[in-house]
C-alpha positions in Angstrom: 0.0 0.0 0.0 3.1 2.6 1.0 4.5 1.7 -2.5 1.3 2.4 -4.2 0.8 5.5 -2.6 4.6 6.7 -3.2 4.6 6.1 -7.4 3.3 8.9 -8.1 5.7 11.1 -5.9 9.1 9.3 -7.8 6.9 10.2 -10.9 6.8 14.0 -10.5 10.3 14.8 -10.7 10.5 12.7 -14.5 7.1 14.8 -15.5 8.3 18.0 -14.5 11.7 17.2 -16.1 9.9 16.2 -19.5 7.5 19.5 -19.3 10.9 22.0 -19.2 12.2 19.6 -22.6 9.1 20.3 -24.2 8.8 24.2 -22.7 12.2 24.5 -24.5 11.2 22.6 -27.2 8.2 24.3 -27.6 10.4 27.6 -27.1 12.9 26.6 -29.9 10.4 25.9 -32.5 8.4 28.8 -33.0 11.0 31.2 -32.3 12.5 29.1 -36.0 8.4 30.0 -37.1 8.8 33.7 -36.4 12.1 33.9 -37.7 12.1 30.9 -40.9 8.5 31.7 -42.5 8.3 33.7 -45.4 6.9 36.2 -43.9 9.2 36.7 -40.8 13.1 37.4 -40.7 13.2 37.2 -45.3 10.0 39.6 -45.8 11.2 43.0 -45.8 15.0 42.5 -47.4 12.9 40.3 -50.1 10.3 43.5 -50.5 13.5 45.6 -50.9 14.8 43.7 -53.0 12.3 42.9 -56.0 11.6 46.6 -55.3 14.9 48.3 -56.0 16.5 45.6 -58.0 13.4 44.8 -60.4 11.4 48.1 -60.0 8.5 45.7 -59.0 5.4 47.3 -57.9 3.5 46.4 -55.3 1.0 43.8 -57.1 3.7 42.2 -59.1 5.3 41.2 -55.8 2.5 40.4 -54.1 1.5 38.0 -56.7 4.7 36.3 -56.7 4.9 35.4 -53.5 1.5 33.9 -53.4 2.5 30.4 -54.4 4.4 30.7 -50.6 0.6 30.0 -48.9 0.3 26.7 -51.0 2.3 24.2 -48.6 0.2 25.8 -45.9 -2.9 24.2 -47.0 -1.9 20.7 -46.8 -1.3 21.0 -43.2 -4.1 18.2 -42.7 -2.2 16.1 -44.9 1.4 16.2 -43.4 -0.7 15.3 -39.7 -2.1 12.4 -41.4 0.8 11.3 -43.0 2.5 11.7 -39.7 -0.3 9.9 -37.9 -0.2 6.8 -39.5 3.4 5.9 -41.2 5.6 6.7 -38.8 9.4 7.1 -40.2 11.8 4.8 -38.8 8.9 3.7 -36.3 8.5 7.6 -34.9 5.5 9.7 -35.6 7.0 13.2 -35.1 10.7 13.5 -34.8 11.9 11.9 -38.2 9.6 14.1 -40.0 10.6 17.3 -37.4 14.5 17.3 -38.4 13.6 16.5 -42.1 11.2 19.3 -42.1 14.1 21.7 -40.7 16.4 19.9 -42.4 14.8 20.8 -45.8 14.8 24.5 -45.1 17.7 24.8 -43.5 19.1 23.8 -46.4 17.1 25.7 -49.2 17.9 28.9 -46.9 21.1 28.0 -47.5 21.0 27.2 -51.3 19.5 30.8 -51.3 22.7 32.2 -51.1 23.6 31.3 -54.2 20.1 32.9 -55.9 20.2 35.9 -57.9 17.2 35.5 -60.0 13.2 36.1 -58.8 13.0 32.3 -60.3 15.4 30.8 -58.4 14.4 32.7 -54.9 10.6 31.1 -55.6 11.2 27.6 -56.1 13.8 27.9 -52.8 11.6 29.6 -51.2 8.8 27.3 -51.7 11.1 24.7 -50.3 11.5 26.5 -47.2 8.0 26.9 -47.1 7.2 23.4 -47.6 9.6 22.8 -44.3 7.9 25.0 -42.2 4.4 24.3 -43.0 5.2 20.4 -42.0 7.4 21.9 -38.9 4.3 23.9 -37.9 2.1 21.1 -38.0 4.1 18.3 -36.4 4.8 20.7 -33.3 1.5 21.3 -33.1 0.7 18.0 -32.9 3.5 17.2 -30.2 2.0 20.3 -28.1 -1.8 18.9 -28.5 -0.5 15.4 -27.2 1.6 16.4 -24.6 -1.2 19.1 -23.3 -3.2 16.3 -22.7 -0.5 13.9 -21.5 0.8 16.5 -18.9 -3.2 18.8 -18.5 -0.5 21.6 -19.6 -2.1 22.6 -23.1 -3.0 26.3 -22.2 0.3 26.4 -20.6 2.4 24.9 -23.8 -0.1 27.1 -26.3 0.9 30.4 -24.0 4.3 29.5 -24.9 4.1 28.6 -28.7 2.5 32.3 -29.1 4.9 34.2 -26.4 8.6 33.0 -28.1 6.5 33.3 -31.8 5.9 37.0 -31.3 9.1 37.4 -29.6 10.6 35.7 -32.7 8.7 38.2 -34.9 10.0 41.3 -32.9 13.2 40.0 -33.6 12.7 39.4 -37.2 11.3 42.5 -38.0 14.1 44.6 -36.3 17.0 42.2 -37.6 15.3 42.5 -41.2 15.0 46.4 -41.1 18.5 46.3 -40.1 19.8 44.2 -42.9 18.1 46.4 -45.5 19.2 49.9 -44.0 23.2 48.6 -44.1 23.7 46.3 -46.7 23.0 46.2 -50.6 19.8 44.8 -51.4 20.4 41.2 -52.7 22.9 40.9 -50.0 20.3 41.6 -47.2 18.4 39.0 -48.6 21.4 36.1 -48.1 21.8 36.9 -44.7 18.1 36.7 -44.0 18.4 33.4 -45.6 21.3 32.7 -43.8 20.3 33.4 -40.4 17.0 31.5 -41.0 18.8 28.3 -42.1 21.2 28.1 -38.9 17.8 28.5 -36.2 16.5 25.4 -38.2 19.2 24.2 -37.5 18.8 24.8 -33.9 15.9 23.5 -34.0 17.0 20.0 -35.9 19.0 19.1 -33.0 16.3 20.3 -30.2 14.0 17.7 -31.8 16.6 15.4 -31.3 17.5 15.9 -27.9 14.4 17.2 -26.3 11.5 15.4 -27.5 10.3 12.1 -25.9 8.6 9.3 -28.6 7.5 6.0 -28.1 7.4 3.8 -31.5 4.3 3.3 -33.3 4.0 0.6 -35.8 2.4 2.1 -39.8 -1.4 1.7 -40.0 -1.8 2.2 -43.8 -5.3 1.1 -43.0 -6.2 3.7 -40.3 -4.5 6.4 -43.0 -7.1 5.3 -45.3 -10.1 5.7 -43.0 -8.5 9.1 -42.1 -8.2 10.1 -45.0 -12.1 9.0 -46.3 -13.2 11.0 -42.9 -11.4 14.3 -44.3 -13.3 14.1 -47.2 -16.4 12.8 -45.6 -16.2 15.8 -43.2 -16.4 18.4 -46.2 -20.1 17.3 -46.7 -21.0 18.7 -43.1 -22.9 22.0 -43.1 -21.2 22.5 -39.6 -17.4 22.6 -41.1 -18.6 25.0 -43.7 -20.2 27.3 -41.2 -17.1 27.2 -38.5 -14.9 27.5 -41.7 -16.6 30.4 -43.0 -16.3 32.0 -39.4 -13.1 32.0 -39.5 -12.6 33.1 -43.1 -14.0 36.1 -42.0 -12.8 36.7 -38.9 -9.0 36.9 -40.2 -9.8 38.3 -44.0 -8.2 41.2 -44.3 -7.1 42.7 -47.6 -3.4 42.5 -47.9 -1.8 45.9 -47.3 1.6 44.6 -46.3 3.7 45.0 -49.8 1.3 48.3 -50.5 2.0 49.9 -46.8 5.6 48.8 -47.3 5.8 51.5 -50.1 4.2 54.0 -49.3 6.3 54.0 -45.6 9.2 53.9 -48.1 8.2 56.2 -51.2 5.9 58.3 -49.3 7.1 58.7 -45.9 10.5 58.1 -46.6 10.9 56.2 -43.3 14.2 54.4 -43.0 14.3 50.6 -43.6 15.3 50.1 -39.6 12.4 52.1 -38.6 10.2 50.2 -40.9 11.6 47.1 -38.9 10.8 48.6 -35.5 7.3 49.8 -36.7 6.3 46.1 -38.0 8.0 45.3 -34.2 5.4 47.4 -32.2 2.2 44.9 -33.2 4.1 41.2 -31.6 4.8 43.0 -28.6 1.2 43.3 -27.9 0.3 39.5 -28.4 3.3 39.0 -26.1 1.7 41.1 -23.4 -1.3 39.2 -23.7 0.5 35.4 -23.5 2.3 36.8 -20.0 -0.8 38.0 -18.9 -2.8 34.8 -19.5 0.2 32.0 -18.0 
């Protein structure tokens, strides 16, 4: 009876011990989000760039970096993919460090690309990587919420180091544009990018806790019939809807990029600290909620 009653005390110490891995885990990841997407640490030298070097305008480069959302909406397919063929018999961290791997090293590759072609098809590689990154961690926080009853805890901290990730970008990006040539700013974006995947490669390695799972080509199947099968419910399209409006937005990001430039003639480093003011307020509000 004294042994029963004393498990759970030798257990604590190994639970809160795997909830700091994953903290820094969870920690490492997004701060490679922030910083890796195209949107985060490559935006701004990338704007300058196709900007100055090209004389694009602002709907020429909007529309080419459009194909970027594309890996993004296969999410559901890298978790199912994930799910049920596990790589090497793991579910998540084969497919983690691959994921990283693959845009660490087209971040890398960018710094030999000069041309608008090549910068697409690596940065659609990159894009690829962090889309399945994104997912995956997602689905090691969702697990492990449940696991530890720490999800609000581990979904504070994807969104606090993801915005501080994003003040960091957008200050390190402004920065690169105001003091180096154009197409230079650009490589060490890229550069800087490929070294916190990375980071991240070996985090995955070291911090992340997996028990083998065996492939279930079956259960991918019925998975993958339920996706579709879910499309026919009025109740998808309604939530889907909800949220189609609730984050549509026109995008002014390449148009207000410039006019701060042409117009306002704001320096590129104050352009980064502006587009640094709006994470700091999601960060207030992921403190506040802990």
């Amino acid at each position: 009876m004294s042994e029963i009653a004393a498990a759970p005390i030798y257990r604590r110490p190994a639970e809160r011990a795997g909830i700091k891995r994953l903290m820094l885990f969870f920690a490492l990841v997004y701060l490679a989000e922030g910083i890796g997407q195209s949107d985060g640490l490559i935006a701004q030298p990338l704007n300058y760039y196709l900007k100055e070097t090209y004389q694009w305008t602002p709907v020429q480069i909007t529309a080419f970096l459009t194909v970027l959302n594309l890996p993004w909406f296969l999410k559901p397919l890298y978790g199912m993919v994930s799910d049920f063929v596990p790589l090497f018999g793991y579910r998540r961290k084969p497919y983690l460090i691959l994921a990283n791997g693959m845009a660490a090293a087209a971040y890398f590759s960018i710094a030999a690309a000069v041309t608008p072609g090549a910068l697409i098809l690596l940065l659609l590689l990159t894009a690829y990587g962090m889309a399945i990154a994104s997912t995956l961690a997602g689905a090691v926080l969702v697990e492990n919420g449940q696991k530890f009853n720490k999800s609000t805890v581990f979904i504070n901290q994807e969104w606090l180091w993801f915005n501080i990730a994003t003040i960091a970008a957008s200050l390190l990006g402004g920065a690169f544009v105001q003091w180096l040539m154009p197409l230079t700013a650009v490589h060490a974006a890229a550069a800087t990018a490929a070294i916190v995947s990375i980071v991240v490669m070996f985090g995955t390695l070291m911090l992340i806790d997996e028990e083998k799972s065996a492939i279930s080509l079956a259960g991918f199947k019925d998975s993958f019939t339920s996706l579709f099968a879910a499309f026919k419910e009025r109740r998808l399209w309604v939530i889907g809807c909800f949220l189609f409006f609730f984050y549509f937005s026109p995008g002014i990001d390449t148009p207000l990029y410039f006019y701060m430039t042409d117009h306002l003639k704001f320096s590129q480093a104050y352009i980064g600290a502006l587009n640094a003011i709006g994470a700091a307020g999601w960060i207030a509000a992921a403190l506040a909620s802990i």
